[in-house]
N, CA, C and O atoms as CSV, one atom per row, in Angstrom:
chain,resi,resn,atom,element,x,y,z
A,1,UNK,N,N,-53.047,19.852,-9.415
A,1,UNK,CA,C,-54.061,20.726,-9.960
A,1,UNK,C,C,-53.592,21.237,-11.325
A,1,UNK,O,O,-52.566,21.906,-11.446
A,2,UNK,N,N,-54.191,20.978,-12.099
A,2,UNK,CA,C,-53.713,21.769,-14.019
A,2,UNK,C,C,-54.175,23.288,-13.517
A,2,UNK,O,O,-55.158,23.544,-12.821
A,3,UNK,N,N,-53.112,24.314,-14.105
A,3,UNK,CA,C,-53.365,25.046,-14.033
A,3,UNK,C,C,-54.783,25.932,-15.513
A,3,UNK,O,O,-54.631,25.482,-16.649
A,4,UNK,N,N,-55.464,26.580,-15.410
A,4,UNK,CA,C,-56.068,27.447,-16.602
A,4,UNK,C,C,-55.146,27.735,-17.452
A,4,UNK,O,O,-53.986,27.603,-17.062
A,5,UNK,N,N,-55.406,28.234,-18.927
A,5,UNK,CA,C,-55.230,28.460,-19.794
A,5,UNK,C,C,-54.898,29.781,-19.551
A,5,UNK,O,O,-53.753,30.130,-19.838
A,6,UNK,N,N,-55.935,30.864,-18.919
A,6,UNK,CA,C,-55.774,32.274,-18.753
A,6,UNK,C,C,-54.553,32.159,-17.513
A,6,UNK,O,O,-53.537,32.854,-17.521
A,7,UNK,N,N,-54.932,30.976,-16.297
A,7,UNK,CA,C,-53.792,31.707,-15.230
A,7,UNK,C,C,-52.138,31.253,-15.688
A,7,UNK,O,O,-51.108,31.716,-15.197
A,8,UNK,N,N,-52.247,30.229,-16.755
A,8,UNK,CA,C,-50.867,29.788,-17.619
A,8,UNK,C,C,-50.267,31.032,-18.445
A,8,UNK,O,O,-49.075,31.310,-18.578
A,9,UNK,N,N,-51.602,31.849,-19.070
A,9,UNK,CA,C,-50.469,33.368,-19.681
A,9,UNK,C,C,-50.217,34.664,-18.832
A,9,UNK,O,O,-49.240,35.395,-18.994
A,10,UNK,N,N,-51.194,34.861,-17.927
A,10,UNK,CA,C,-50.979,35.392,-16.644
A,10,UNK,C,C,-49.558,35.461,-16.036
A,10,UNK,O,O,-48.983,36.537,-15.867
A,11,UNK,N,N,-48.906,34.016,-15.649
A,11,UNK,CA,C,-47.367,33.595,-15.387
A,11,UNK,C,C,-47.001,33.887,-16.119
A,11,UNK,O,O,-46.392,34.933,-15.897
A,12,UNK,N,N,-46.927,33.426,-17.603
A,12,UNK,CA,C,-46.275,34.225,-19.083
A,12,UNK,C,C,-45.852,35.648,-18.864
A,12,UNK,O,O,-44.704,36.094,-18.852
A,13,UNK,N,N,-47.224,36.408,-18.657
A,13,UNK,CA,C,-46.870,37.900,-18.684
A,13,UNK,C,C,-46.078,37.785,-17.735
A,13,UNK,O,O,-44.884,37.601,-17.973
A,14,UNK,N,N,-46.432,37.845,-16.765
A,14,UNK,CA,C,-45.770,37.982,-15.147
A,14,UNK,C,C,-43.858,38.156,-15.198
A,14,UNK,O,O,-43.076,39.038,-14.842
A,15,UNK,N,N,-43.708,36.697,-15.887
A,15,UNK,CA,C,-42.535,36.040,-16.145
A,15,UNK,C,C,-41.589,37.095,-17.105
A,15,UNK,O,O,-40.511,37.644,-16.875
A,16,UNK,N,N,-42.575,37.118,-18.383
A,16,UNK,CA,C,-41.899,38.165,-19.157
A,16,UNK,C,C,-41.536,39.759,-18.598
A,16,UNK,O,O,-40.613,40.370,-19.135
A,17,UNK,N,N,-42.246,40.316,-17.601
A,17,UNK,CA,C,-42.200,41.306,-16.964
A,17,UNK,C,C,-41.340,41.258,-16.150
A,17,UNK,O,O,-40.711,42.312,-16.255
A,18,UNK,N,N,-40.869,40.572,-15.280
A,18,UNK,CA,C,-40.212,40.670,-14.192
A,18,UNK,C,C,-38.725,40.519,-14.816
A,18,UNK,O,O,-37.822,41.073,-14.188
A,19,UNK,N,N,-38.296,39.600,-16.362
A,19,UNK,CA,C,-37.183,39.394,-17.029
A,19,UNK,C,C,-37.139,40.910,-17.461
A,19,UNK,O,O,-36.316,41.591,-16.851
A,20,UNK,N,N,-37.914,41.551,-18.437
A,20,UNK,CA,C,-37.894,42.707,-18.889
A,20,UNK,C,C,-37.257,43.547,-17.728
A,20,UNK,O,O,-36.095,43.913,-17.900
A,21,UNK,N,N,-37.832,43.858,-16.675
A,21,UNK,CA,C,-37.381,44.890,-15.118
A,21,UNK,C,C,-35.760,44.905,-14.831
A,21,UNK,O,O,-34.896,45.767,-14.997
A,22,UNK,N,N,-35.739,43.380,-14.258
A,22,UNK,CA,C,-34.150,42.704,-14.467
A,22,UNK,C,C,-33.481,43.416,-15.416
A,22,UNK,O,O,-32.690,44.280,-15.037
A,23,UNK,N,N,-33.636,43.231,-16.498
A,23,UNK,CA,C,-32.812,43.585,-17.759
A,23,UNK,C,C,-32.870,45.593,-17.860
A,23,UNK,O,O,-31.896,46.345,-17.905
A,24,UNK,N,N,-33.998,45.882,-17.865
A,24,UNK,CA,C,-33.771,47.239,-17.515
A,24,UNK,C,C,-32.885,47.859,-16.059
A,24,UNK,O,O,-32.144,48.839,-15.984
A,25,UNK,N,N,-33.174,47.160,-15.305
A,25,UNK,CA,C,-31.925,47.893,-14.700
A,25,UNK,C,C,-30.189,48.000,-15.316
A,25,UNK,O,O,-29.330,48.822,-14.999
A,26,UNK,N,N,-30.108,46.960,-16.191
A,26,UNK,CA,C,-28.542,46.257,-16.556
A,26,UNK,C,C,-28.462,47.617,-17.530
A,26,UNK,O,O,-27.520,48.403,-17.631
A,27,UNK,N,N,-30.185,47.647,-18.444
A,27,UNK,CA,C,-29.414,48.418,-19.322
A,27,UNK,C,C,-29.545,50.385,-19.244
A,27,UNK,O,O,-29.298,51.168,-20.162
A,28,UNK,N,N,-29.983,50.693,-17.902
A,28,UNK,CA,C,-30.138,52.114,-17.030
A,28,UNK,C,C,-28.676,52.183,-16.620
A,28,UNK,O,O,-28.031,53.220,-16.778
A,29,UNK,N,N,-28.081,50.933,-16.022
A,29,UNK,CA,C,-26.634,51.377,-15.680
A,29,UNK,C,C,-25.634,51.477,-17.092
A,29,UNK,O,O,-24.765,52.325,-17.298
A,30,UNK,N,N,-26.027,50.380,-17.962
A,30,UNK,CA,C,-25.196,50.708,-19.163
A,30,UNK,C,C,-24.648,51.696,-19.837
A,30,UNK,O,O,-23.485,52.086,-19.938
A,31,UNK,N,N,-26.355,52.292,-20.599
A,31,UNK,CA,C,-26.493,53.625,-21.010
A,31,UNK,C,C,-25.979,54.847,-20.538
A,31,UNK,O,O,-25.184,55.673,-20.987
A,32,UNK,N,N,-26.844,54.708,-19.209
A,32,UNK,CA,C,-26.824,56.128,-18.413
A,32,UNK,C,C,-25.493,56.282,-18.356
A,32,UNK,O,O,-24.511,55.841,-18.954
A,33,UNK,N,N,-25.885,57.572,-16.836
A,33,UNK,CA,C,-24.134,57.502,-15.964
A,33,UNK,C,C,-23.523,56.572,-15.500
A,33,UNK,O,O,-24.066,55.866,-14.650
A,34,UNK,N,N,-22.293,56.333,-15.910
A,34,UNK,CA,C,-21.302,55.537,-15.267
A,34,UNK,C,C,-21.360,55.658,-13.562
A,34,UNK,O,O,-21.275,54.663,-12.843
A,35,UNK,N,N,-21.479,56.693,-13.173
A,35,UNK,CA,C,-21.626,57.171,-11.769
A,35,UNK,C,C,-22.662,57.060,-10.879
A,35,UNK,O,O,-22.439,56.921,-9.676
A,36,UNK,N,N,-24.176,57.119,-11.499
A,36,UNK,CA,C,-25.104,56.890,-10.639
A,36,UNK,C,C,-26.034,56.143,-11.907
A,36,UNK,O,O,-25.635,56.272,-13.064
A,37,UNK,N,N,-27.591,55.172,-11.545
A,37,UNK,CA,C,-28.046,54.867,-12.158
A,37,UNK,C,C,-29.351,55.872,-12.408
A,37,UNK,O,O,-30.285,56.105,-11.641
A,38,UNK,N,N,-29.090,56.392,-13.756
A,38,UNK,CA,C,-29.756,57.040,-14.528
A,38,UNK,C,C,-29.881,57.836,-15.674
A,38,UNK,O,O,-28.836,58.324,-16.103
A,39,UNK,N,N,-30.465,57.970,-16.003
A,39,UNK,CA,C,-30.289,57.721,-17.955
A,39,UNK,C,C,-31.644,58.760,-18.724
A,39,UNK,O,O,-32.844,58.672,-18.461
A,40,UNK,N,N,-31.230,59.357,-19.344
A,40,UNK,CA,C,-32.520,60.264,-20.349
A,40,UNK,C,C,-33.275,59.305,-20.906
A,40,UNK,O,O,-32.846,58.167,-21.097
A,41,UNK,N,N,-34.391,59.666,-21.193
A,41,UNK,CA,C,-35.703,58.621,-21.317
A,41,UNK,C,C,-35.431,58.629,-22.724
A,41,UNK,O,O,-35.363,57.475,-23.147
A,42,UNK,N,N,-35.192,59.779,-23.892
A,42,UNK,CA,C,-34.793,59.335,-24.963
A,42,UNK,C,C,-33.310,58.689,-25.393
A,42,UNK,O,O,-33.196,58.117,-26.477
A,43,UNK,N,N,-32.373,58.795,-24.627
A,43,UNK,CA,C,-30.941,57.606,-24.573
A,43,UNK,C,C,-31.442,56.254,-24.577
A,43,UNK,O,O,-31.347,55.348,-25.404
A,44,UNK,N,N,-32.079,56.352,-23.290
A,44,UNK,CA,C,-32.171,54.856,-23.078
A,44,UNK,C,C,-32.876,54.228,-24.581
A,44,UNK,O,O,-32.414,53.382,-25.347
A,45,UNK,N,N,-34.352,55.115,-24.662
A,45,UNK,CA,C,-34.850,54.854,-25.636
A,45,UNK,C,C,-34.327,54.242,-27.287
A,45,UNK,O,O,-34.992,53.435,-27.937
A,46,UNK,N,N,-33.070,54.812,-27.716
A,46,UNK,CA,C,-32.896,55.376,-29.176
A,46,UNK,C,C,-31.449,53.926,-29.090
A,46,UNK,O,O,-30.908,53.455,-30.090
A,47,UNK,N,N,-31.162,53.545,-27.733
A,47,UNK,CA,C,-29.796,52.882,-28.145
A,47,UNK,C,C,-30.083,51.442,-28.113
A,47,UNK,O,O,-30.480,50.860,-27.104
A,48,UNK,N,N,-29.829,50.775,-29.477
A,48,UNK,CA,C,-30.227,49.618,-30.415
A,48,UNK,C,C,-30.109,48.472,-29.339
A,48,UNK,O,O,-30.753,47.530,-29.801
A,49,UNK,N,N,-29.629,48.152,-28.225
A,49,UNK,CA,C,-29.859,46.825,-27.340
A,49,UNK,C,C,-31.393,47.125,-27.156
A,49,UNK,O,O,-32.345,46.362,-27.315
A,50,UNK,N,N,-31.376,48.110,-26.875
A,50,UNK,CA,C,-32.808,48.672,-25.730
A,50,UNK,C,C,-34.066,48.388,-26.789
A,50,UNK,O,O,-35.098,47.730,-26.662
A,51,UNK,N,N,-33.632,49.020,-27.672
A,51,UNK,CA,C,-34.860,48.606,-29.320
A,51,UNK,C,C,-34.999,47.466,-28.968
A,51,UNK,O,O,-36.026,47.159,-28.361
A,52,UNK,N,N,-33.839,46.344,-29.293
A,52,UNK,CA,C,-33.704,44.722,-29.914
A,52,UNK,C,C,-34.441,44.360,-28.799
A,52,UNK,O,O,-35.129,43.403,-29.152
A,53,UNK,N,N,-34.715,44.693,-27.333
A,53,UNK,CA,C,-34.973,43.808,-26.434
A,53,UNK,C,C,-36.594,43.975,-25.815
A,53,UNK,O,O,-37.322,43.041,-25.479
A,54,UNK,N,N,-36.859,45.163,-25.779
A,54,UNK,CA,C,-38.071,45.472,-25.139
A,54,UNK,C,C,-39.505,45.687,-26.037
A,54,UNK,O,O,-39.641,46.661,-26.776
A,55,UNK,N,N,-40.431,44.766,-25.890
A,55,UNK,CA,C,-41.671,44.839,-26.638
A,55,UNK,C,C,-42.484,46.354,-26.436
A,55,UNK,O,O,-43.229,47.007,-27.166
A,56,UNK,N,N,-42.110,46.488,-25.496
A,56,UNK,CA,C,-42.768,48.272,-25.313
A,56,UNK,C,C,-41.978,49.065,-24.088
A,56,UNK,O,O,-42.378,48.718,-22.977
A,57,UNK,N,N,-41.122,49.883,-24.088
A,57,UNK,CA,C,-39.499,50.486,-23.342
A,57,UNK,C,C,-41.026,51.316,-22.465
A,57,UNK,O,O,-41.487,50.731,-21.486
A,58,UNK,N,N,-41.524,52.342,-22.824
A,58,UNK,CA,C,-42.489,52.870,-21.654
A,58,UNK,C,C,-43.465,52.258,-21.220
A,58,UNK,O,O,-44.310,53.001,-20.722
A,59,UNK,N,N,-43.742,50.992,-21.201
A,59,UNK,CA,C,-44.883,50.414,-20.210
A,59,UNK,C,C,-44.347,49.336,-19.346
A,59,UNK,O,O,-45.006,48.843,-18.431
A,60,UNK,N,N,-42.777,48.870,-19.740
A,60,UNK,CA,C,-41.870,48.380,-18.638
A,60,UNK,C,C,-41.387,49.384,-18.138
A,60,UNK,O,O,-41.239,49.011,-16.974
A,61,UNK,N,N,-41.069,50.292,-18.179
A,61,UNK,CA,C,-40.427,51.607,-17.282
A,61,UNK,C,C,-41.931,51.834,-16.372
A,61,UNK,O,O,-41.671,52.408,-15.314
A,62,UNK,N,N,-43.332,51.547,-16.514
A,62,UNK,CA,C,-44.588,52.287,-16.209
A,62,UNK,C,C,-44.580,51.130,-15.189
A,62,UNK,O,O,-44.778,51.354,-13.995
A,63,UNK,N,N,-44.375,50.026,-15.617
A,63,UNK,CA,C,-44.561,48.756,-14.353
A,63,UNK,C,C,-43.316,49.112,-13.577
A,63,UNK,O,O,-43.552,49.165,-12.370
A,64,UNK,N,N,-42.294,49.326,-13.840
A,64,UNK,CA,C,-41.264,49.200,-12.795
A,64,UNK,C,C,-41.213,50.525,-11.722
A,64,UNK,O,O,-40.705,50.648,-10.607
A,65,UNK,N,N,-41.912,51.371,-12.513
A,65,UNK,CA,C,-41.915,52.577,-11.734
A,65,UNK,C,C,-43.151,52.449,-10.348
A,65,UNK,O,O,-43.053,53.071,-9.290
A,66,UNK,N,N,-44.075,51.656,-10.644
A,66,UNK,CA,C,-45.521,51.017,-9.919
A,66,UNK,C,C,-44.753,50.435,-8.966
A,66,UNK,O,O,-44.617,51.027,-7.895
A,67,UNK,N,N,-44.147,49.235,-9.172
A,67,UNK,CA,C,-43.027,48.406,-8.018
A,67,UNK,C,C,-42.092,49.107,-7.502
A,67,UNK,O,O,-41.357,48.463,-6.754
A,68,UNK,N,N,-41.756,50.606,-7.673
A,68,UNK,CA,C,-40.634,51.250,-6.777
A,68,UNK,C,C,-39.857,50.885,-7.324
A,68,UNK,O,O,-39.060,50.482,-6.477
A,69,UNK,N,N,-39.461,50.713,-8.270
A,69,UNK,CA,C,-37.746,50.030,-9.220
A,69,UNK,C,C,-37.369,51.406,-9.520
A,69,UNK,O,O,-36.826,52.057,-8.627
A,70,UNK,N,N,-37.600,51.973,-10.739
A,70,UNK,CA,C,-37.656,53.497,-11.080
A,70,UNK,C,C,-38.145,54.611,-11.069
A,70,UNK,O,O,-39.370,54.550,-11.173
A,71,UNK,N,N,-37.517,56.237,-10.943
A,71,UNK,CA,C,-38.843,57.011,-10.852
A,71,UNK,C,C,-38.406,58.148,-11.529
A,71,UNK,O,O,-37.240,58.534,-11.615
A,72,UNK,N,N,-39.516,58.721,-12.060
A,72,UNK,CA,C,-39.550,59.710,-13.013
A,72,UNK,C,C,-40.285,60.768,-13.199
A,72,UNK,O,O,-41.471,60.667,-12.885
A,73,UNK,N,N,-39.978,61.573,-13.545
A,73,UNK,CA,C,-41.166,63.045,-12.861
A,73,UNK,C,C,-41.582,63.300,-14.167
A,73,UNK,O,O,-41.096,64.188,-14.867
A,74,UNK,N,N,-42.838,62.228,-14.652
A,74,UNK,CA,C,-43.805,62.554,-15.739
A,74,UNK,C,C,-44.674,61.289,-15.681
A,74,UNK,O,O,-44.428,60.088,-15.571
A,75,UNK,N,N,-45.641,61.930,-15.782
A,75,UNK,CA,C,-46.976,60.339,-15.832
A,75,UNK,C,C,-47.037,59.368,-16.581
A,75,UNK,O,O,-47.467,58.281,-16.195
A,76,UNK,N,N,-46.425,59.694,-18.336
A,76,UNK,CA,C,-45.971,58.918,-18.802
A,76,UNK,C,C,-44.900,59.481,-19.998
A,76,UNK,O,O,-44.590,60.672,-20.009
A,77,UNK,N,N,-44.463,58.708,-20.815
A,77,UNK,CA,C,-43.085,58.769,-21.473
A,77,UNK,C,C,-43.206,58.613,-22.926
A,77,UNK,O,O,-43.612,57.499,-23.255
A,78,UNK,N,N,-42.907,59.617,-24.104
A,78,UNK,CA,C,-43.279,60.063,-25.149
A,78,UNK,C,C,-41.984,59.788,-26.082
A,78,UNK,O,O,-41.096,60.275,-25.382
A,79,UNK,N,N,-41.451,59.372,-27.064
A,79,UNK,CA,C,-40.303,59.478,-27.604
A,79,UNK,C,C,-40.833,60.802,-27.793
A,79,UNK,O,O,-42.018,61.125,-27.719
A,80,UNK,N,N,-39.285,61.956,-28.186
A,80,UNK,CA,C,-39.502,63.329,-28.378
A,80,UNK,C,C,-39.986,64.278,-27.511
A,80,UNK,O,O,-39.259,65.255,-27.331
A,81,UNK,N,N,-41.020,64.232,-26.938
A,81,UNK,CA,C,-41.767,65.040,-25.866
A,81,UNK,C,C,-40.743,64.718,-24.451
A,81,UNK,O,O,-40.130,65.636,-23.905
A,82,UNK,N,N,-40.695,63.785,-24.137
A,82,UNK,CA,C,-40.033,63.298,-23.021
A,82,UNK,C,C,-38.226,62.314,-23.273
A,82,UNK,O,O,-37.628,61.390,-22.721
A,83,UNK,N,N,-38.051,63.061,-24.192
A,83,UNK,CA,C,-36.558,62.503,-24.384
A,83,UNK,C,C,-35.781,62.926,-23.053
A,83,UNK,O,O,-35.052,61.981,-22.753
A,84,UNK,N,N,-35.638,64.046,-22.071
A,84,UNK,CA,C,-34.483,64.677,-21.849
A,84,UNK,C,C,-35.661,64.318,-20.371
A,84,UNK,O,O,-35.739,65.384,-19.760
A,85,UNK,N,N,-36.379,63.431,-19.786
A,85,UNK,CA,C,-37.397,63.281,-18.506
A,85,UNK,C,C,-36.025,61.608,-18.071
A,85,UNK,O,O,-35.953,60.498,-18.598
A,86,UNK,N,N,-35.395,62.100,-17.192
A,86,UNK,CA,C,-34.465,61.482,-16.198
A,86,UNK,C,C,-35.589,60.021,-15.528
A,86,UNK,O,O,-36.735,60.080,-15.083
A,87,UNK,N,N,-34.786,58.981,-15.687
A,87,UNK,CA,C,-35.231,57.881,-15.786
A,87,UNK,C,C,-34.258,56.981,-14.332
A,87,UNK,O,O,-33.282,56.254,-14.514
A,88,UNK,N,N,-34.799,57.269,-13.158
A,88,UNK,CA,C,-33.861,57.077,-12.120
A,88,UNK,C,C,-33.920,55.569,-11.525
A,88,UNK,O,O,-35.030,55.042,-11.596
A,89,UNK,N,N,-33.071,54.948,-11.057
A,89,UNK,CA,C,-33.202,53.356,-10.350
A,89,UNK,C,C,-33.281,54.101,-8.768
A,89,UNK,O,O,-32.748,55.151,-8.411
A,90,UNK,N,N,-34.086,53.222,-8.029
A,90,UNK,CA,C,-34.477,53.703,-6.051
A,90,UNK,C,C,-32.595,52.769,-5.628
A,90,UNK,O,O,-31.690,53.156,-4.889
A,91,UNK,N,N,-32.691,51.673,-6.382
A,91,UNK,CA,C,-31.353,51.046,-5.844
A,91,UNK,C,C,-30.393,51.789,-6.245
A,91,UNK,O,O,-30.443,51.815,-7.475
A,92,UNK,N,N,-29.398,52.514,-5.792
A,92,UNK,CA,C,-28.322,52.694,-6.427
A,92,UNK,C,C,-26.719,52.180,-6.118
A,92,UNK,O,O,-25.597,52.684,-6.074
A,93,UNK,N,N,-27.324,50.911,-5.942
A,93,UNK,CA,C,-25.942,50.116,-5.586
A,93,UNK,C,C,-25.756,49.362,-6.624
A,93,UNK,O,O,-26.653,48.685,-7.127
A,94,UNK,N,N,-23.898,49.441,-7.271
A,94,UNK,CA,C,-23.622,49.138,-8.467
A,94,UNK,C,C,-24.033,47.705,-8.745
A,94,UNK,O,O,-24.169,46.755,-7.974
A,95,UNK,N,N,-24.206,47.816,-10.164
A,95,UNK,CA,C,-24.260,46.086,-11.005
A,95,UNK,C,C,-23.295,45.479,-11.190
A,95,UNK,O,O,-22.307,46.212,-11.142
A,96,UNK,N,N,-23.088,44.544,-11.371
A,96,UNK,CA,C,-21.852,43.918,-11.870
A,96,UNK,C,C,-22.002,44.296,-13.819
A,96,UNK,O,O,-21.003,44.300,-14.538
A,97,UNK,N,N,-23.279,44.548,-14.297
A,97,UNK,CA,C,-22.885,44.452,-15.819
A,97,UNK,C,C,-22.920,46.296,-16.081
A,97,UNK,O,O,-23.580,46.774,-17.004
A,98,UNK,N,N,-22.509,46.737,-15.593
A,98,UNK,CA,C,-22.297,48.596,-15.775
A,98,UNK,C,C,-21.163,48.621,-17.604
A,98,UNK,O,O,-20.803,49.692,-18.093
């Protein structure tokens, strides 16, 4: 069966999202505490891997938070307004890339 054109970028997004999630956890343990996974929403934000890598840092934090990956006590995430809004992982069993 060929797949559509629309359900071919569909997987695209999908694909790119689920790499983006992955990678945000690596870089929540990075940033953050050494001790537990979690990190200020403007840290994570402001430190140059996190720039170089993510096409939009609060609407992958907004999907991962939807899937139970992360959670955060604000509806959504503002550089400035929400710098110092704690950006938590549900897993907190260590990574190998901390």
């Amino acid at each position: 069966m060929i797949m559509s054109n629309s359900a071919s970028i569909v997987n695209e997004v999908e694909e790119r999202l689920n790499n983006e999630i992955e990678q945000l956890k690596k870089d929540i343990w990075r940033v953050g505490d050494p001790e537990k996974p979690q990190v200020a929403f403007g840290e994570l934000f402001d430190d140059e891997q996190t720039q170089q890598h993510y096409e939009g840092l609060a609407a992958t934090l907004k999907a991962a938070k939807k899937r139970g990956i992360v959670t955060y006590k604000s509806p959504i995430l503002l550089k400035g307004a929400h710098d110092k809004v704690m950006v938590n992982l549900v897993d907190t069993s260590p990574m190998g890339n901390k």
